[in-house]
C-alpha positions as a Markdown table, in Angstrom:
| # | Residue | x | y | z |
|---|---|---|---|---|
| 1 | Unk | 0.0 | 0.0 | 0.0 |
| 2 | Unk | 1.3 | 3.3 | -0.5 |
| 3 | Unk | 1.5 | 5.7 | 2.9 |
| 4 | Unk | 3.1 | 8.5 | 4.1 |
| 5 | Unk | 6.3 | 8.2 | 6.2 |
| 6 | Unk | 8.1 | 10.2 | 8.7 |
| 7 | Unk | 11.9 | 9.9 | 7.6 |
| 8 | Unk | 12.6 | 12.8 | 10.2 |
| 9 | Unk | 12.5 | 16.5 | 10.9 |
| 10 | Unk | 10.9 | 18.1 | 7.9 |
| 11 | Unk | 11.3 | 15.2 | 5.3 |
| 12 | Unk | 8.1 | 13.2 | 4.7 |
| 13 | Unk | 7.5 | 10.7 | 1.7 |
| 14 | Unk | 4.8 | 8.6 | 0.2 |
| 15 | Unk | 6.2 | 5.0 | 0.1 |
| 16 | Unk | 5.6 | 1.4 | -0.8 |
| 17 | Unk | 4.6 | 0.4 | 2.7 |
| 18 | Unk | 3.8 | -3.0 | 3.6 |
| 19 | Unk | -0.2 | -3.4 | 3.4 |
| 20 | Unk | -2.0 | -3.1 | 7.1 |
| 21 | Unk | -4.0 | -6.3 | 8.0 |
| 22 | Unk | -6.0 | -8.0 | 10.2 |
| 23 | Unk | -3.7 | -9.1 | 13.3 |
| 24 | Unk | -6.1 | -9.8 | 16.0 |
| 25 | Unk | -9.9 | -11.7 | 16.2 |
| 26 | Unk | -10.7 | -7.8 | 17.3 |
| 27 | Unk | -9.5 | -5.8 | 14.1 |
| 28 | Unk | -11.1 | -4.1 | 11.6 |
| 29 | Unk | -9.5 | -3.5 | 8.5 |
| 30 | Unk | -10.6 | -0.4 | 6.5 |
| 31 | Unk | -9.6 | 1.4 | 2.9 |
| 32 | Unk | -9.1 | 5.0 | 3.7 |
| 33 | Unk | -10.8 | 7.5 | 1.5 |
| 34 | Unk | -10.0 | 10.2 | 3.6 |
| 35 | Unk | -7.5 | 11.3 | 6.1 |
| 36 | Unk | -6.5 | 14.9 | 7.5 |
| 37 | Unk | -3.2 | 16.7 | 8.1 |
| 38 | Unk | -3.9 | 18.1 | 11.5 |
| 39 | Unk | -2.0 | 21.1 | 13.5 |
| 40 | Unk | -0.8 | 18.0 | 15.6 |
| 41 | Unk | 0.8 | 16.4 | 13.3 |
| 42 | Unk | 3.0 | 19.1 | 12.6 |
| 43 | Unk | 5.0 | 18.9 | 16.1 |
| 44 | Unk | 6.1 | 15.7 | 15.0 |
| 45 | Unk | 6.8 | 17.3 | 11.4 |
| 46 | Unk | 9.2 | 19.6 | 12.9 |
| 47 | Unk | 11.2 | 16.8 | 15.0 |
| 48 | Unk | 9.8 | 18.5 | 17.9 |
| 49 | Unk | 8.9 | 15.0 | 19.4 |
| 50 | Unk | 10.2 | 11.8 | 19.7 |
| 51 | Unk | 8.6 | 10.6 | 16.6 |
| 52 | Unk | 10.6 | 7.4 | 15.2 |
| 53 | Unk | 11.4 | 7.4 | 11.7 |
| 54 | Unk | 10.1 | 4.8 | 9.5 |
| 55 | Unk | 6.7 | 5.5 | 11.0 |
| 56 | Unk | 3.1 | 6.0 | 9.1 |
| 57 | Unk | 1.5 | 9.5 | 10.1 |
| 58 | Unk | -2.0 | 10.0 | 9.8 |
| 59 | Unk | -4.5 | 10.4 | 12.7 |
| 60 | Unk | -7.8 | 11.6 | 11.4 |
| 61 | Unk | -9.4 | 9.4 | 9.1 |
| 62 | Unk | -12.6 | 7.9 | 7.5 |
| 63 | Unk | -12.7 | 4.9 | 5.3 |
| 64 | Unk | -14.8 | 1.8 | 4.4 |
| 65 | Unk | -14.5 | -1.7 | 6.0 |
| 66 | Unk | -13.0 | -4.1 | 3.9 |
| 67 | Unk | -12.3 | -6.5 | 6.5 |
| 68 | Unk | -13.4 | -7.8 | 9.7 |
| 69 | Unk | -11.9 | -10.0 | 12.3 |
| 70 | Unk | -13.8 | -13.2 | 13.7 |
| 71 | Unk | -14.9 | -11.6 | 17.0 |
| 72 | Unk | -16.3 | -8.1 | 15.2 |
| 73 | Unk | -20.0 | -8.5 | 15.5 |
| 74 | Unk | -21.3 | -5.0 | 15.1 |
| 75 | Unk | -19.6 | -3.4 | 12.0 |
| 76 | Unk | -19.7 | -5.3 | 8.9 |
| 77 | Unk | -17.7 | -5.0 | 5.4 |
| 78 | Unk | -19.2 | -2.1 | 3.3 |
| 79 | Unk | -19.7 | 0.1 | 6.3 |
| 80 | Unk | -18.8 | 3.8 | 5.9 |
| 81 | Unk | -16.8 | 4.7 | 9.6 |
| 82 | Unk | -15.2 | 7.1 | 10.8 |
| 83 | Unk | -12.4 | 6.9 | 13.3 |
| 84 | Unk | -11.7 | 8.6 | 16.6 |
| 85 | Unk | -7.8 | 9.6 | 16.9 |
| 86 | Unk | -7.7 | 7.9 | 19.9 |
| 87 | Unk | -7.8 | 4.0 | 20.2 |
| 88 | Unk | -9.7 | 2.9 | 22.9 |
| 89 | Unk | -10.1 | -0.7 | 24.3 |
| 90 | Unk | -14.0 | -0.3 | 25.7 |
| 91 | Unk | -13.4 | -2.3 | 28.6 |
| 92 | Unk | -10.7 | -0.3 | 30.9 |
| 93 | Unk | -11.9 | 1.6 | 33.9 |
| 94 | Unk | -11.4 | 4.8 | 31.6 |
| 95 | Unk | -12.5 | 4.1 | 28.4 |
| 96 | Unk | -16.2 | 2.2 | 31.0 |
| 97 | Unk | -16.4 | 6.1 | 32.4 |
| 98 | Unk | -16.4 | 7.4 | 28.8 |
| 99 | Unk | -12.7 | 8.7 | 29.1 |
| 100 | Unk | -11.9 | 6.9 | 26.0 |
| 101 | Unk | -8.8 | 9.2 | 25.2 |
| 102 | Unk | -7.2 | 8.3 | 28.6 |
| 103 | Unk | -7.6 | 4.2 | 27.7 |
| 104 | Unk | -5.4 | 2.0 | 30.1 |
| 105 | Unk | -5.0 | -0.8 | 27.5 |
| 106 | Unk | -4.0 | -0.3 | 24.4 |
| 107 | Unk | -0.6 | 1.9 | 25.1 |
| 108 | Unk | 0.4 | 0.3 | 28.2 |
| 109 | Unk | 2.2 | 2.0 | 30.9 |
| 110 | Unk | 0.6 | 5.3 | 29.4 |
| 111 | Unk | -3.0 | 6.5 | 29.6 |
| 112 | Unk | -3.9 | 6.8 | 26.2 |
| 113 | Unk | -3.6 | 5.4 | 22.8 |
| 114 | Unk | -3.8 | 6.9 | 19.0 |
| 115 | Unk | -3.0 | 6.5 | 15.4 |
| 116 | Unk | 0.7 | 7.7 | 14.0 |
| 117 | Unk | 1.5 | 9.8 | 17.1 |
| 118 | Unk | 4.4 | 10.1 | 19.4 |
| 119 | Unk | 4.6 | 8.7 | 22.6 |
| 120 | Unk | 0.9 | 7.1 | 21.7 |
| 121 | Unk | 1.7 | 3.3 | 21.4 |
| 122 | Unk | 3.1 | 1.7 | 18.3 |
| 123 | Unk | -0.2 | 1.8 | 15.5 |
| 124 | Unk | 0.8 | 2.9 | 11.8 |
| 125 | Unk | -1.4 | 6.1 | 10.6 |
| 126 | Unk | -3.8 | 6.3 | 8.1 |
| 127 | Unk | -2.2 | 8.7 | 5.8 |
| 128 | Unk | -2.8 | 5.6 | 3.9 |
| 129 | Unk | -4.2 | 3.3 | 1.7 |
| 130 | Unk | -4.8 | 0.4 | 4.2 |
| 131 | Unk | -5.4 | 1.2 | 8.1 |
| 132 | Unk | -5.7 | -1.3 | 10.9 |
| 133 | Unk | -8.5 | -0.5 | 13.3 |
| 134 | Unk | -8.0 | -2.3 | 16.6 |
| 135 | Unk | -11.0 | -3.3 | 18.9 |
| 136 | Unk | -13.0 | -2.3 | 15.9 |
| 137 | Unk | -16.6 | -2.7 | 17.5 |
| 138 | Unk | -15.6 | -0.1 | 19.6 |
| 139 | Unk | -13.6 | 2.2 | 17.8 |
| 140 | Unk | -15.5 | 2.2 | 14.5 |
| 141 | Unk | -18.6 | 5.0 | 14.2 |
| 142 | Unk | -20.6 | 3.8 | 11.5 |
| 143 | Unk | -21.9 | 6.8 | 9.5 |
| 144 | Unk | -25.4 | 7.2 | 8.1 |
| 145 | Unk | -26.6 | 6.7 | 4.2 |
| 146 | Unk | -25.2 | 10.3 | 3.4 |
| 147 | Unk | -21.6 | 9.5 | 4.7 |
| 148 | Unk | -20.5 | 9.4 | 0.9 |
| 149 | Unk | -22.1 | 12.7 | -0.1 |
| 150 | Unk | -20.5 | 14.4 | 3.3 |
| 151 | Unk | -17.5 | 13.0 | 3.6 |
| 152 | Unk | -15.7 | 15.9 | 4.0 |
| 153 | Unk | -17.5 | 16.6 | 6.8 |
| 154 | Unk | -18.2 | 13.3 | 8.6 |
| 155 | Unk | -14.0 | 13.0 | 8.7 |
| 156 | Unk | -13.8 | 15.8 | 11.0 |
| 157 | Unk | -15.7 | 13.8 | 13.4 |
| 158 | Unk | -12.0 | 12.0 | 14.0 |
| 159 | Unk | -10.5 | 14.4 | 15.8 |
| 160 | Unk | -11.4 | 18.0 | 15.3 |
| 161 | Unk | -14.9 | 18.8 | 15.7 |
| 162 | Unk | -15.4 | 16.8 | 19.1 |
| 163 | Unk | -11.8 | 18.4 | 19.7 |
| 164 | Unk | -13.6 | 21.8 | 19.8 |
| 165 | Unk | -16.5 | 21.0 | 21.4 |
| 166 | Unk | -14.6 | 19.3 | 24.5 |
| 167 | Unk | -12.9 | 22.9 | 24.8 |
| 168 | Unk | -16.0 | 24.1 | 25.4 |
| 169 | Unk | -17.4 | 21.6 | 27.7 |
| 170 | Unk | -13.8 | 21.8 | 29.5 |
| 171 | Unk | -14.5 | 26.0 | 29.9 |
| 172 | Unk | -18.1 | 24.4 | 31.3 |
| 173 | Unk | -19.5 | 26.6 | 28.7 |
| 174 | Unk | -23.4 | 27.5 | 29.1 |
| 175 | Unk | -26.2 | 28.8 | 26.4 |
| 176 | Unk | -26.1 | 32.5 | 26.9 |
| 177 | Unk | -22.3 | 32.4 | 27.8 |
| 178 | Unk | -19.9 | 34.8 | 25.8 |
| 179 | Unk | -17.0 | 32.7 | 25.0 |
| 180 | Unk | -13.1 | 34.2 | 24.0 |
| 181 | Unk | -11.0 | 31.4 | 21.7 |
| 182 | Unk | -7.6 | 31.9 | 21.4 |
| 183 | Unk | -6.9 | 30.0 | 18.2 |
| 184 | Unk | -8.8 | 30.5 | 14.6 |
| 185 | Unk | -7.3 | 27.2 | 13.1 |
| 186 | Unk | -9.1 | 24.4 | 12.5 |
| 187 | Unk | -10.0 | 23.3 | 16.0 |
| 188 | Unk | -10.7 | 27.0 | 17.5 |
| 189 | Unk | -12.8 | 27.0 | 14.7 |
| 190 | Unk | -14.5 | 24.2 | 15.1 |
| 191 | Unk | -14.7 | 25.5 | 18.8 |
| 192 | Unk | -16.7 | 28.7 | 17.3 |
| 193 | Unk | -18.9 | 26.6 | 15.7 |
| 194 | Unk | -19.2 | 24.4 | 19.4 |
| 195 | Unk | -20.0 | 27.3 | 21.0 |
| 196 | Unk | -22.7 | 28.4 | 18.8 |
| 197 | Unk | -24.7 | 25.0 | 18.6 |
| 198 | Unk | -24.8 | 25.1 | 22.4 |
| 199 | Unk | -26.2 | 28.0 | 22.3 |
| 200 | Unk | -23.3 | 31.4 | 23.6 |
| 201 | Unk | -24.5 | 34.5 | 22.5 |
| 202 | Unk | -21.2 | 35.6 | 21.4 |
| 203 | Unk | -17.9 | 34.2 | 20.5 |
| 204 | Unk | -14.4 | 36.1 | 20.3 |
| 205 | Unk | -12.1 | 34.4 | 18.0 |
| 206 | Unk | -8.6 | 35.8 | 18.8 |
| 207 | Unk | -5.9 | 35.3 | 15.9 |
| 208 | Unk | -3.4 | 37.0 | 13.7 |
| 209 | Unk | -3.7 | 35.0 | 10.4 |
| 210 | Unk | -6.8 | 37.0 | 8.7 |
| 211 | Unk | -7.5 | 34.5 | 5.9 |
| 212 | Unk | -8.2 | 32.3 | 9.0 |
| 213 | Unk | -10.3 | 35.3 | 11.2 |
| 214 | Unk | -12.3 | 36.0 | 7.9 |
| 215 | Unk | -13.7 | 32.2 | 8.1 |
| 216 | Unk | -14.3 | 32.5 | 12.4 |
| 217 | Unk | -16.6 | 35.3 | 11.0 |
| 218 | Unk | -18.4 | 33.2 | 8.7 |
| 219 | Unk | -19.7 | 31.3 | 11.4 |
| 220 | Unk | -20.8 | 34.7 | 13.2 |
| 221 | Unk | -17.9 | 35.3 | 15.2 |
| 222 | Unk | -16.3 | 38.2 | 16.4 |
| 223 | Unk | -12.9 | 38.1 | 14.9 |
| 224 | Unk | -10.3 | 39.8 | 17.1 |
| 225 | Unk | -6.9 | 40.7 | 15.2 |
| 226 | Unk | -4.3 | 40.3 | 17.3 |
| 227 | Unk | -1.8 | 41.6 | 15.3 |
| 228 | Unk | -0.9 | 44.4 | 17.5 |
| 229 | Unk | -0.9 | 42.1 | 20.3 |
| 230 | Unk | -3.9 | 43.5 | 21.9 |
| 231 | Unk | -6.4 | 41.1 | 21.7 |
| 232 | Unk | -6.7 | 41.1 | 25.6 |
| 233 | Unk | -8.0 | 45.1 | 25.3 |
| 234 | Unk | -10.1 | 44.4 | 22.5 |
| 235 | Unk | -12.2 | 41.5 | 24.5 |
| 236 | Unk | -12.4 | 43.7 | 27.2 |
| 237 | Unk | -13.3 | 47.1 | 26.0 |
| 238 | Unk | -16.4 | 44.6 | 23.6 |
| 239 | Unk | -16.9 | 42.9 | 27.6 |
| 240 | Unk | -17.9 | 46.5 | 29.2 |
| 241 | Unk | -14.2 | 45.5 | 31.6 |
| 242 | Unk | -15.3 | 42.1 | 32.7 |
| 243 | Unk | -14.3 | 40.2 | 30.3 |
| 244 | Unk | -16.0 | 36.9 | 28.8 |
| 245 | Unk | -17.7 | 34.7 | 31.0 |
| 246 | Unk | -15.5 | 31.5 | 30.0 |
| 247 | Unk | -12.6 | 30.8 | 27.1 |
| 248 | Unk | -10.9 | 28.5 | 25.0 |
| 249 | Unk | -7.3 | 27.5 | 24.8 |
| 250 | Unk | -6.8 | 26.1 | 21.0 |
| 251 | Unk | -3.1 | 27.0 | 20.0 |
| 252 | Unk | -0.7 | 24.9 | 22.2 |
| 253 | Unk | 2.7 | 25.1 | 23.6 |
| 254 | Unk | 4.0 | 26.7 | 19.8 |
| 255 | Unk | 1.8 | 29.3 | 20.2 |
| 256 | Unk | 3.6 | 32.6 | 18.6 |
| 257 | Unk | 3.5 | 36.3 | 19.7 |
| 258 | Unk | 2.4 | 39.4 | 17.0 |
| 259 | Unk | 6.4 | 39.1 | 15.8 |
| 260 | Unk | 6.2 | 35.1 | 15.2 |
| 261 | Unk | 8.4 | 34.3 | 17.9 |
| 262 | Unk | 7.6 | 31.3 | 20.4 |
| 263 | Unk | 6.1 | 32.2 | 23.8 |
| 264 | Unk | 4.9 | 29.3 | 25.0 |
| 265 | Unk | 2.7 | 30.9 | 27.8 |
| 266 | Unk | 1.4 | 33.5 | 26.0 |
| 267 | Unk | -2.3 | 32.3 | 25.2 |
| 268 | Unk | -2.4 | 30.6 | 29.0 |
| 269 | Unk | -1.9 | 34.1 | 30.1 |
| 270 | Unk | -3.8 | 36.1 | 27.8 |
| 271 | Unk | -7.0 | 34.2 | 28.8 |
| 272 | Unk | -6.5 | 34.4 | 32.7 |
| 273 | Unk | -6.6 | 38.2 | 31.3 |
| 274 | Unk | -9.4 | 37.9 | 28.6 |
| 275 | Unk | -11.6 | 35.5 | 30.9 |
| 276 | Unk | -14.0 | 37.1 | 34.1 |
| 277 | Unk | -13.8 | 35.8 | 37.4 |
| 278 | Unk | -15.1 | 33.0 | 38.3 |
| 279 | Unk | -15.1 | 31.9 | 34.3 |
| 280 | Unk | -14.1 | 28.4 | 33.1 |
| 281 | Unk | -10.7 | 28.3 | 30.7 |
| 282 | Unk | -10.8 | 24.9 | 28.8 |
| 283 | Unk | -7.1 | 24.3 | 27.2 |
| 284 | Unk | -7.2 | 21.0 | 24.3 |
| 285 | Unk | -4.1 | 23.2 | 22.1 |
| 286 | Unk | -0.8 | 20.4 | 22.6 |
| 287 | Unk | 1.5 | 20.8 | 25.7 |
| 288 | Unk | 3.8 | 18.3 | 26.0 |
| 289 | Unk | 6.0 | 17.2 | 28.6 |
| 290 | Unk | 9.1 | 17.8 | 27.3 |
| 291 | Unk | 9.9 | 19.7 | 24.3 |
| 292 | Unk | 14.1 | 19.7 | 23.9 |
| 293 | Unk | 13.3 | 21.9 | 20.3 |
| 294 | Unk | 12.3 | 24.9 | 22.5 |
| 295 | Unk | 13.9 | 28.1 | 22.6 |
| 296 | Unk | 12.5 | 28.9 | 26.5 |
| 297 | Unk | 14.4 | 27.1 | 29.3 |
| 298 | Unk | 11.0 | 25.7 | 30.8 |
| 299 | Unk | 9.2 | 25.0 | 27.8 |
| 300 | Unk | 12.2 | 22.3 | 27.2 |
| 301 | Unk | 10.8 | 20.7 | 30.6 |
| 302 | Unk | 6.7 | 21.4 | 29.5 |
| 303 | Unk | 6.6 | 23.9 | 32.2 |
| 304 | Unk | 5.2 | 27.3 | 31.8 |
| 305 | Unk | 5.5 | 30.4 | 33.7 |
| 306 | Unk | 1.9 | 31.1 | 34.5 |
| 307 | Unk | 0.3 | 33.8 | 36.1 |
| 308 | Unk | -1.7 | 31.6 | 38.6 |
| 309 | Unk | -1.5 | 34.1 | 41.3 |
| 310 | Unk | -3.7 | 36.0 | 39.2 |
| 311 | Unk | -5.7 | 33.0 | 37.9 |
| 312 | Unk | -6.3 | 31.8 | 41.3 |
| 313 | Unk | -7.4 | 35.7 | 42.7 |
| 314 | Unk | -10.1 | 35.9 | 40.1 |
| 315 | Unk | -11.3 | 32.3 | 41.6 |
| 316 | Unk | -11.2 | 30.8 | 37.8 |
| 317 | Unk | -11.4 | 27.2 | 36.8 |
| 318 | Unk | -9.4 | 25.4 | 33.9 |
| 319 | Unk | -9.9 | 22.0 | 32.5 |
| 320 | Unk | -7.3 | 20.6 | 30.2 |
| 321 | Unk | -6.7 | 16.8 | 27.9 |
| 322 | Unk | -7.1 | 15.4 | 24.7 |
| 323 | Unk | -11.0 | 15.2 | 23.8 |
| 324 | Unk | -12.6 | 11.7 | 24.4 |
| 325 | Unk | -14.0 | 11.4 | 21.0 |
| 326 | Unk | -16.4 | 9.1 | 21.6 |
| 327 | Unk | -17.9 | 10.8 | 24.3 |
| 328 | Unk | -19.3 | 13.1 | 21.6 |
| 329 | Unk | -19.1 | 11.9 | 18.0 |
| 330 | Unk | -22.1 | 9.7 | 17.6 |
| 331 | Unk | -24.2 | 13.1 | 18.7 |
| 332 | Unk | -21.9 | 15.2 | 16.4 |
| 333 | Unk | -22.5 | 13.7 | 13.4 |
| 334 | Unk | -26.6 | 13.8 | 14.0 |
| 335 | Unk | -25.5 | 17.5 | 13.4 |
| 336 | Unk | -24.0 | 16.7 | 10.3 |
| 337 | Unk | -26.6 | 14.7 | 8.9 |
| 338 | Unk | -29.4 | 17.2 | 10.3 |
| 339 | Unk | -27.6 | 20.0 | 8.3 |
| 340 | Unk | -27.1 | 21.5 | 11.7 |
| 341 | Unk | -22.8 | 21.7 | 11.4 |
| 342 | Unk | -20.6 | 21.7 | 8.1 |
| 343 | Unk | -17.7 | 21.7 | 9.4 |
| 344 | Unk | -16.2 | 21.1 | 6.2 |
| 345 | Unk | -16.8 | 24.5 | 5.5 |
| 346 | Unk | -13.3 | 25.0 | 6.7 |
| 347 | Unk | -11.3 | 23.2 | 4.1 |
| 348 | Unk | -9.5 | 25.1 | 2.1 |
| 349 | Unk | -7.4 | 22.1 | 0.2 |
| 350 | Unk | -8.6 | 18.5 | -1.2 |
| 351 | Unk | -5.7 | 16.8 | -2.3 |
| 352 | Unk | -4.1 | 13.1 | -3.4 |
| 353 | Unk | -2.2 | 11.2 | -1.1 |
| 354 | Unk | 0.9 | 11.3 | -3.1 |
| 355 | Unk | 0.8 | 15.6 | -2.8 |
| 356 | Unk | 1.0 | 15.1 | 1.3 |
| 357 | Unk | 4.6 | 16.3 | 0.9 |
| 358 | Unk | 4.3 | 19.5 | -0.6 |
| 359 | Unk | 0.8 | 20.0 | 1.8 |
| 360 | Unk | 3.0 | 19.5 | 4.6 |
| 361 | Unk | 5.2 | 22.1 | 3.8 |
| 362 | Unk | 2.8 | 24.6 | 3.1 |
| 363 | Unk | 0.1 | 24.2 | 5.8 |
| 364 | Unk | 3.8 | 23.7 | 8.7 |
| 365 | Unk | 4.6 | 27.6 | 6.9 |
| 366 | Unk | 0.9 | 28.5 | 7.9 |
| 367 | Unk | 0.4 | 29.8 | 4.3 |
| 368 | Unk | -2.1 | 32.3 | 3.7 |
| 369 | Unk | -5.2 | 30.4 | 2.6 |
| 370 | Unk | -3.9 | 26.9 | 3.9 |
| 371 | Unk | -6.8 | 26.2 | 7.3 |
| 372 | Unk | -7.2 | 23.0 | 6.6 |
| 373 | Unk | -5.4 | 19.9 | 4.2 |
| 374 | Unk | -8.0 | 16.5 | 3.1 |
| 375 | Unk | -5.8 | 13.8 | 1.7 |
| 376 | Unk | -7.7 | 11.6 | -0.5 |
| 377 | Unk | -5.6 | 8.3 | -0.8 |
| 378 | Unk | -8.1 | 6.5 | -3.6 |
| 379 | Unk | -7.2 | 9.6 | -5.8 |
């Protein structure tokens, strides 16, 4: 099968790879039709984790079954599924309290499993033509009759729609809330369009890319340019001083200041400033524990130097992890079917597998007009 392999910091190539099968009675086999480049898999891009070479990238994808083990019962061959980033087992004390991103199986002596990432057990991506899907009753969600005709949509339900929404159940988010996101890539965006379905009555989208703040408006955002770095005034002075009731932390530890350089605190701090007191800050953007790349001494550690004296005198709350996808895609993609979220509306490039290269290196340069890359392997 052809795939794309990491051969190390910035040098990714679609290879003869040899084809994914099934390995246990549990697996599911499935023939990708489309997989995502995600802001994720850029850390590992860049060498900035401990990605081995040789490996298959690839952690959002969608794909029909082609294959089934002898003790699948629920999804059969044909099935259109879509599949959470995270590999859970279904039986662990996590993945039983619907924590299915912390699973205690299938990556063990970790919490928490997924496809083609560092650090996340050893399973081959699906920036590929073949992907191995293991405990496959549970990790498959089998799409409607319209998952052909909304593909492009139904494939975000792997990582970055549910992604977005857990930021804003993390902030504890309610209808009627006003809701700052720091972030207007394709999971603060997805974030926006959270927010909205549950009902806030308005959302701050803080950026500095505008090709990406024109598309948080779209949804009906308020796009805050942060250009000039002052984003914090901005939500404030449109808050009457207060601030929003709760916010959204959807950048991670390479988050950038108005001159591009690294400052890995910055959005952390920015929303202990843009958020009221008493609000909720929910943080899904990476942070890793160690990060040797880094140009700040605690970054290299995962440490940040956060204003918590200040966090903890305006009595705020934060909740922070990878979302638990399953915890939220089978009622996400109701949404999609009901025409109630299109959250393909942020794709800005539909490509074949074998141009994954080139899209690398464009969307890791944050090129204008690059939000969001769809690899189409069949193609």
């Amino acid at each position: 099968m052809k795939a794309l392999v990491y051969n190390g910091p910035c040098d990714v190539q679609v290879k003869e790879m040899p084809d994914a099968t099934i390995e246990k009675p549990t697996d599911v086999l499935v023939r990708i039709t489309t997989t995502n480049i995600c802001g994720s898999d850029l850390h590992m891009y860049e060498g900035r984790t401990e990605m081995e070479t040789g490996r298959i990238l690839g952690h959002e994808n969608m794909g029909e079954v082609i294959a089934v083990g002898k003790a699948v019962d629920r999804v059969k061959v044909g099935d259109m599924v879509c599949l959470p980033f995270n590999i859970g087992c279904g039986f662990c004390e996590n993945c039983e309290r619907g924590l299915s991103g912390f699973c205690l199986t299938c990556n063990p002596g970790s919490a928490g499993a997924a496809y083609g990432f560092a650090g996340m057990g050893p399973y081959s991506g699906g920036q590929a033509e073949l992907l191995r899907v293991p405990y496959g009753d549970y990790n498959c969600l089998v799409l409607p009759e319209d998952a052909r005709e909304k593909e492009n949509d139904y494939v975000m339900l792997s990582d970055i729609f549910p992604t977005g929404y857990h930021a804003t159940e993390l902030a504890q988010m309610k209808a009627g809330d006003s809701v700052v996101i720091y972030g207007a890539g394709p999971v603060g965006l997805m974030a926006a369009t959270s927010a909205f379905v549950k009902g806030a009555s308005r959302v701050f989208v803080v950026d500095a890319h505008k090709d990406r703040l024109a598309l948080a408006e779209k949804i009906g955002a308020i796009a805050i340019d942060d250009t000039e770095g002052t984003g914090v005034e901005q939500i404030k002075e449109l808050t009457g001083g207060q601030g929003a009731d709760c916010g959204c932390e959807c950048v991670g530890y390479q988050c950038c200041n108005m001159h591009g350089k690294e400052v890995p605190n910055l959005t952390m701090n920015n929303l202990v400033q843009a958020v009221k007191p008493t609000g909720g800050i929910g943080v899904v953007g990476v942070f890793l524990p160690q990060d040797p790349g880094a140009q700040d001494e605690l970054a290299k550690e995962g440490k940040l130097a956060f204003d918590f004296g200040q966090f903890w005198f305006k009595g705020q709350r934060i909740g922070t992890g990878q979302a638990n996808v399953k915890a939220y895609n089978r009622r996400l993609a109701k949404l999609i079917q009901a025409g109630r979220a299109t959250p393909s509306m942020i794709v800005s490039h539909e490509l074949p597998l074998a141009q994954a290269p080139e899209a690398y290196e464009k969307f890791d340069k944050r090129a204008e007009g690059w939000t969001k890359v769809i690899l189409k392997p069949g193609k």
